[in-house]
N, C-alpha and C positions, 0 to 999 in steps of 0.2 A: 428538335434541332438545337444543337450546340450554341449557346450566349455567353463567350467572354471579351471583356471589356481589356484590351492591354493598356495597363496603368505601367509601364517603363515608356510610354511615347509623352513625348515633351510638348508641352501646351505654348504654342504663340504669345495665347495672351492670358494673363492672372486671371484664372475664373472666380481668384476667390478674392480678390481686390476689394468688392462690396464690402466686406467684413471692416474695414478699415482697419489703422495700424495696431492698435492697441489689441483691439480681440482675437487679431491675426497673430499678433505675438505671444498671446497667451496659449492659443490654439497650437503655435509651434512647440512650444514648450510642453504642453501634457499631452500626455499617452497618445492619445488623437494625432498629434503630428509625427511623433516618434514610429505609428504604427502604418501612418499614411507614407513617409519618405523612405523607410525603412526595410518594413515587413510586407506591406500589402503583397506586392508583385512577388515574395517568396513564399505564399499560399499555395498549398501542393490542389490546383484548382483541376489539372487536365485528370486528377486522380478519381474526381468527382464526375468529370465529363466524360468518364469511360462510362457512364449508369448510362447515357441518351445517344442520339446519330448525329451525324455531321448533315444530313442532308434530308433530312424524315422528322413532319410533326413541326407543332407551332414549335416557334423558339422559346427556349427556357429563359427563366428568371435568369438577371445577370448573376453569372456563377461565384464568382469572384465575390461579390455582396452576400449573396448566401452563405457561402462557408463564411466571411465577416458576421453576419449578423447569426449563427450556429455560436460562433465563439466567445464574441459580445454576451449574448442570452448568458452564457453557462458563468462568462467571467464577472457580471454584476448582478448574477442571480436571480434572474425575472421571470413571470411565467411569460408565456405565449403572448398573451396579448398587452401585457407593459413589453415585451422583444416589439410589436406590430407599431406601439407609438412610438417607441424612441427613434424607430427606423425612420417614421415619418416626419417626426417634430426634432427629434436632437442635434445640434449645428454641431457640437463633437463627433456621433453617431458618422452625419454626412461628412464632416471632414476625414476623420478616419477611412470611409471607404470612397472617398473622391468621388464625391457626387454630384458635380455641382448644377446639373440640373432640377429645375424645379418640377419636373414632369411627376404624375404618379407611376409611370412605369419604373421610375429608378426609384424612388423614397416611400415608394409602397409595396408591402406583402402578405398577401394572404396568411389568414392563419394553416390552411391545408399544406400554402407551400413550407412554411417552414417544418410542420410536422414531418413535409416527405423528403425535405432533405436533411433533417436531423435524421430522419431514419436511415436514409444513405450512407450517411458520414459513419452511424454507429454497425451498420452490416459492413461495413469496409473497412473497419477500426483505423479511419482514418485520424482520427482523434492522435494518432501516435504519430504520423507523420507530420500533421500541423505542431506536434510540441517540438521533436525532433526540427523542421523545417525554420519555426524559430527560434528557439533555441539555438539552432549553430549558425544562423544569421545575428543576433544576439552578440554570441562567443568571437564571430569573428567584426563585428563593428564594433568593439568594445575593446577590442583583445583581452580575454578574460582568461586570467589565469588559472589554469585548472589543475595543477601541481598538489592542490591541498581541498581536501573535500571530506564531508561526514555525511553519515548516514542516518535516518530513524524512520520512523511509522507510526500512522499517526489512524487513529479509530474512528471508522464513520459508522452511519447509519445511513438505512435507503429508508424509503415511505414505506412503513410496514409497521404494523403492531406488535408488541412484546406482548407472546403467551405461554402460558403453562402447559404444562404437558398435557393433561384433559384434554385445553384447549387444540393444542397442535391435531392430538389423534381426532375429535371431532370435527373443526374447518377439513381438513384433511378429507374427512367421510363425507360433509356434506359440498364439497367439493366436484368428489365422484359422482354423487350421486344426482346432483343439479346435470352436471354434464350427460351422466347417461341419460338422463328424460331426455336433454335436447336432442342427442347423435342415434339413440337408440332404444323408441319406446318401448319393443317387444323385450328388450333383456328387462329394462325396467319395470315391467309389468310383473314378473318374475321375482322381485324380490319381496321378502316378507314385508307384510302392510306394516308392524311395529319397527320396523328400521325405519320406513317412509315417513313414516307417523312423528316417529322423534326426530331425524337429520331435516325433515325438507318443510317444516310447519313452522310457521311466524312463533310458537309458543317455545320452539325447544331453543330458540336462542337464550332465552330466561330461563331455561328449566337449567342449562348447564352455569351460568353464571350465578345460579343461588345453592350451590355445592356447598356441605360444611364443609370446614377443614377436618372433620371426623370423620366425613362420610367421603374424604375423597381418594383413598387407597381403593375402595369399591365401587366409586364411579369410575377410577381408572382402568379397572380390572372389567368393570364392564363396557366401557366403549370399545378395549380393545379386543372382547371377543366379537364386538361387533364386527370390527374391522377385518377381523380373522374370517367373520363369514363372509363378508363379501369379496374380500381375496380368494378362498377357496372355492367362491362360487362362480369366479369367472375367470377361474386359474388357466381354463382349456379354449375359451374362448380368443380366437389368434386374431378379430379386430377389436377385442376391449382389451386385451393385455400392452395392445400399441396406444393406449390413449394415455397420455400425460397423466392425467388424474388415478388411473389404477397405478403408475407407476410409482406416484408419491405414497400410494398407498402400502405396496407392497415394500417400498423402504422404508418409510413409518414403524410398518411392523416389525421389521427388520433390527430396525436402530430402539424398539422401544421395548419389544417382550422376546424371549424366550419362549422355542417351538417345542412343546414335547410331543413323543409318535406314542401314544398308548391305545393297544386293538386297533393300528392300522386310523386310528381318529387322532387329529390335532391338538391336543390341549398346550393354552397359551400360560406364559409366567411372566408376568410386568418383571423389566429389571430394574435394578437398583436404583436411586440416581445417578451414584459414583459409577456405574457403568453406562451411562449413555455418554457415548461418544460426542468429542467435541464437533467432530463434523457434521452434525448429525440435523436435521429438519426443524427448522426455528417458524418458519412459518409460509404453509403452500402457496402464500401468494408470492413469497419468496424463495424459491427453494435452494438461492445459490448461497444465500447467508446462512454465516452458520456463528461460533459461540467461543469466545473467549473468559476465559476464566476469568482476568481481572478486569477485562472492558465491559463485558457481554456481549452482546448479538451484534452480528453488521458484518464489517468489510475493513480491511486496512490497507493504509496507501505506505506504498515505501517511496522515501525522497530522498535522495542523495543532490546536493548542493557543493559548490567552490564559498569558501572563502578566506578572508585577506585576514591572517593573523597578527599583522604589523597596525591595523585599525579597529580587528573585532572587539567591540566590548564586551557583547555579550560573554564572550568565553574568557573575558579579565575577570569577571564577578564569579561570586559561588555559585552555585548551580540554583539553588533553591531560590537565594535573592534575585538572580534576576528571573526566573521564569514571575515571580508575585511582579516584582519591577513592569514587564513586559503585559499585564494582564492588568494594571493600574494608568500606565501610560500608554494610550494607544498611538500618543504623537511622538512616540520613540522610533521608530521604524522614517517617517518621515523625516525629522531630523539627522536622520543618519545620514553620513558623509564615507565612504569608504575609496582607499586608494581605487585597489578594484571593483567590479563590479560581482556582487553574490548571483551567480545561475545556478538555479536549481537544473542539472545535469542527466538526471533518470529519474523514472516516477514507474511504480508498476502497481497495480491492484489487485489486490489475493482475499481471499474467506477469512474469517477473523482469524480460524483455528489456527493458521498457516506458522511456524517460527519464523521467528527474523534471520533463524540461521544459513535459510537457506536462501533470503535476498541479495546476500554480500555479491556473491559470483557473478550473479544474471547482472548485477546494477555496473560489473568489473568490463563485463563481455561489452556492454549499451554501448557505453562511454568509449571503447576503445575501436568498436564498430565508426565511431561518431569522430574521432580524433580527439576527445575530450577525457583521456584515459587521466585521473590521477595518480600521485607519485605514494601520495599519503593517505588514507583515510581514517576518520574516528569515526570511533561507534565506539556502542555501548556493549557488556559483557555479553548478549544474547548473539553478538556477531561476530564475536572474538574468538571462538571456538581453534582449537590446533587445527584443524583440517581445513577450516577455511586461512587461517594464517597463512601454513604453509601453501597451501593451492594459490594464496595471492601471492607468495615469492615470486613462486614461480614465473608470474604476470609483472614481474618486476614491482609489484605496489607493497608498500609497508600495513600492516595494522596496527593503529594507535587504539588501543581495549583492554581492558579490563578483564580477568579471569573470573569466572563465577564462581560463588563459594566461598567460606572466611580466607581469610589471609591467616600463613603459620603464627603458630604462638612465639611469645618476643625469645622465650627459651629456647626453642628450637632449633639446630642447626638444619637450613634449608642444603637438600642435595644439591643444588646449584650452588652453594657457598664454598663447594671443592673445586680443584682446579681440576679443567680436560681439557684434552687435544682435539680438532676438528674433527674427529670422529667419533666423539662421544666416550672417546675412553679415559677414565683417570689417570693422571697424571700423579699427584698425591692429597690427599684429605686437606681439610682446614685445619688438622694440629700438624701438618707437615710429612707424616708419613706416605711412601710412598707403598704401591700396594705389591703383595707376593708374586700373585700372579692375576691374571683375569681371562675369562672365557666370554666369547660374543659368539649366539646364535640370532641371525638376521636382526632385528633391533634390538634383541635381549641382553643383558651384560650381567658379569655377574664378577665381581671383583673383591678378591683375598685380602685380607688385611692381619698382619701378624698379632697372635692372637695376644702374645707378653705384651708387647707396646700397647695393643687397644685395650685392655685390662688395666693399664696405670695410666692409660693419658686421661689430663686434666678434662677434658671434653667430653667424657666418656657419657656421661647424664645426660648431656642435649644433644647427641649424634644418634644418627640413625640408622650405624652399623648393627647388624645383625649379628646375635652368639650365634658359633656351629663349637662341630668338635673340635675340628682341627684350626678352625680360621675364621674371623669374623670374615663378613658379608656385608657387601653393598651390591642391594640388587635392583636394577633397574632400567626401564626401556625409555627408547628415544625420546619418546611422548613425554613420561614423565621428567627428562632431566630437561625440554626445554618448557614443559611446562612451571620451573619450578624456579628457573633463569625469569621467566616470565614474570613470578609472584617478586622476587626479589627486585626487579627494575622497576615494578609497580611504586615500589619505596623509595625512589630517586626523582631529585628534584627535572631531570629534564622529563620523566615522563609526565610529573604533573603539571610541568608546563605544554609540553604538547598535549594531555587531553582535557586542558579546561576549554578548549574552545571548544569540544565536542557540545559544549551544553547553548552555545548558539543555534542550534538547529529546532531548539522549543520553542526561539523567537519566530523561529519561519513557518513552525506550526501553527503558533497563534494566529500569525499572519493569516495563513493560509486559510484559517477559519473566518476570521473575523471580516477580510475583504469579500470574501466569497463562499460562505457558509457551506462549506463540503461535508462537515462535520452531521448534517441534516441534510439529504438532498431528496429532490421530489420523484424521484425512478426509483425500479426498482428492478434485480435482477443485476449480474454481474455483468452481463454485454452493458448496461446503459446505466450503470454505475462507474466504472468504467471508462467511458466516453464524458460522464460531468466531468469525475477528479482531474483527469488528466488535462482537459480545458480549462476550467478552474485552474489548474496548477500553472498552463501556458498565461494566465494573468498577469499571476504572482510574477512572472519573469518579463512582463511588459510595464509592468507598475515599479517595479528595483530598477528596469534598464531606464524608467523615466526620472525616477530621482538621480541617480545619478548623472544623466545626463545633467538636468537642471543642475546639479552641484558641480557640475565642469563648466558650466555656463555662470554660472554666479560669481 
């Protein structure tokens, strides 16, 4: 039976009077009151009470206080049972979710219930509505300008161990193979006693951890024909091919060796390193992590954020200074004072392997679903790409980005450095000439230039007309002539003032670690990796809307 508490009904008399004035005004001012006056009652709670009946079954824990204490847990990082005491002992905890009975039916919770409604939240990826929910209650009690916004991603990790390939193909095997005894003794009885003997015996944990490095291209080569036998030997079998564990098996092999068919038999080929795919199986208790080349293993969170360029400091400093600044003072963030208020806007979670290039769009679509659409955004080169540029014209937003790749030599005359007409077509060179003639096939151009004058102009050494027979050449497509406008404005002083702010958004990473350790979290698995970041990250936007508050009260 359905148990929620309406906390928009107005109280007679001060429950919370006891407190007296002092700790009552302390209580208004941090997070606690901001989230009790504010956000409580915009907790997407009925979303939760579609799991139970309205009229069947004892009554549930109050609901309202659950998804509280679901968000609480993930925002100050606690297990289970530091969630169980603060619910019960914390006078923030109870002000927050308007408690003010002393009963144990409101300031106590089991630990099962909270494991079953963290499960709820995370099967119903409600986690995205409660950021969403606040966040544009946030946006509009603040009135937060959302006109100028950046982007980045930031590298986690879930609870899982970093292993070598050995290891991967091994856990992997004795994965299966633990499982099949439970689900299915007769298949297991069926396999050769030396596979049993090495995956499932207290000794072979030690036997694979004391590999040389000499001996380990043939330890690789031989676990993984293991693997090949037990793939092949229960390739036909249609209820072990549905079982989780063959499946990581059979991708394992997939992503790790090379099948050769010789006389109708299998033989396996370890591949390369440089060929195993970044997506590819990091570890079976994990199987949604996968592997970045400059991070390593885990998951990344994309954040896109507002802020105030008329008080951001961080984007006044060089880039490198303040991120060391920001990891030295942790009481910088707190001191901060800004006109408006910084809301972090979108947040999404992806495999490490994933590029940033393709977060811009999704992060474009959140925000304007939300009415929180920006005018502007920075990011860094990985997001700056021409197709996403233009695709965000289109959505009316600008990209403030970087090109990847060096920048022209100082000798060079950049093809952007000639004039065109709004359609891309020359008009005349940078030594003045105008062209003979010019042909355009769909973005293609291809423009004449008289061959006497481009032979004696002084320009001749840093242009990058083309010799023909008859006529020099300037050949070039859409892409590249505004890719090349793009390199050129990179060099002017307003673009580097519009993208030194970009490098404020390594403040909010820090942040985002160091308040709430996301960077490390205790799940594993993309659903419930997932459900922490994105709570975590609804922190980070109740902890900024609390300082500023306080700075408008001071």
């Amino acid at each position: 039976m359905i148990n929620i508490k309406d906390h928009n009904q107005q109280q007679i008399f001060d429950l919370w009077k006891k407190l007296g004035p002092k700790r009552r005004r302390l209580l208004d001012e941090s997070w606690a009151g901001l989230f009790r006056k504010v956000l409580l009652h915009k907790l997407p709670v009925k979303k939760l009470a579609a799991n139970f009946t309205e009229d069947f079954g004892r009554p549930t824990k109050e609901l309202t206080t659950c998804m509280g204490v679901c968000l609480f847990q993930q925002i100050f990082d606690l297990t289970d049972i530091q969630t169980q005491e603060r619910l019960a002992f914390d006078v923030q905890w109870h002000y927050a979710l308007n408690l003010p009975e002393k009963s144990d039916d409101f300031k106590y919770i089991s630990l099962k219930t909270i494991w079953t409604m963290r499960k709820l939240l995370t099967k119903d990826k409600l986690e995205k509505d409660i950021f969403k929910a606040i966040g544009d209650r946030l946006a509009e009690v603040f009135d937060v300008d959302t006109d100028k916004q950046r982007i980045d991603s930031v590298h986690i990790k879930s609870n899982m161990k970093k292993l070598g390939r050995i290891s991967v193909v091994v856990e992997t095997t004795k994965k299966f193979i633990r499982n099949l005894k439970r689900q299915d003794k007769d298949s297991f009885s069926i396999v050769r006693d030396n596979i049993i003997e090495k995956y499932s015996t207290k000794e072979s944990k030690q036997v694979f951890a004391q590999v040389k490095p000499s001996e380990s291209a043939k330890t690789l080569q031989e676990v993984c024909e293991d693997l090949l036998y037990l793939v092949e030997q229960f390739k036909n079998d249609s209820k072990i091919e549905r079982m989780n564990s063959y499946q990581l098996m059979e991708r394992v092999l997939e992503e790790q060796c090379n099948l050769i068919e010789t006389d109708g038999d299998s033989q396996i080929e370890v591949k390369r390193p440089q060929d195993i795919p970044s997506g590819s199986l990091q570890n079976p208790s994990d199987p949604d992590a996968t592997y970045d080349g400059h991070k390593g293993q885990g998951y990344q969170v994309q954040v896109m954020e507002t802020y105030d360029d008329s008080t951001d400091s961080e984007g006044k400093e060089d880039q490198d200074n303040q991120e060391k600044k920001q990891i030295q003072e942790d009481k910088f963030e707190d001191e901060k004072q800004d006109k408006n208020l910084s809301l972090a806007t979108h947040v999404a979670v992806e495999p490490a392997h994933r590029s940033d290039s393709a977060a811009l769009l999704p992060a474009i679509e959140s925000t304007d679903d939300r009415k929180l659409k920006p005018k502007e955004i920075e990011a860094d080169s990985a997001y700056g790409g021409d197709d996403n540029v233009e695709e965000a014209k289109k959505q009316n937003v600008d990209i403030i980005s970087p090109l990847k790749g060096r920048p022209k030599e100082s000798d060079t005359i950049e093809l952007g450095e000639h004039e065109f007409d709004q359609d891309n077509e020359m008009l005349e060179c940078s030594g003045g000439q105008e062209p003979v003639k010019q042909n355009v096939n769909g973005n293609r151009h291809s423009v004449a230039m008289d061959i006497q004058i481009c032979q004696n102009c002084d320009q001749r050494d840093e242009c990058s007309v083309a010799e023909g027979n008859k006529f020099y050449y300037f050949r070039y497509t859409d892409k590249q002539l505004r890719t090349s406008k793009r390199r050129i404005y990179e060099d002017t002083k307003e673009f580097k003032d519009k993208y030194r702010y970009r490098a404020g958004v390594e403040a909010t990473m820090s942040e985002y670690d160091r308040k709430t350790g996301v960077k490390k979290l205790r799940v594993r698995g993309l659903v419930n990796v997932c459900y922490a970041a994105i709570m975590k990250l609804t922190g980070i936007n109740i902890f900024r809307a609390t300082r500023y508050m306080k700075a408008k009260i001071t």
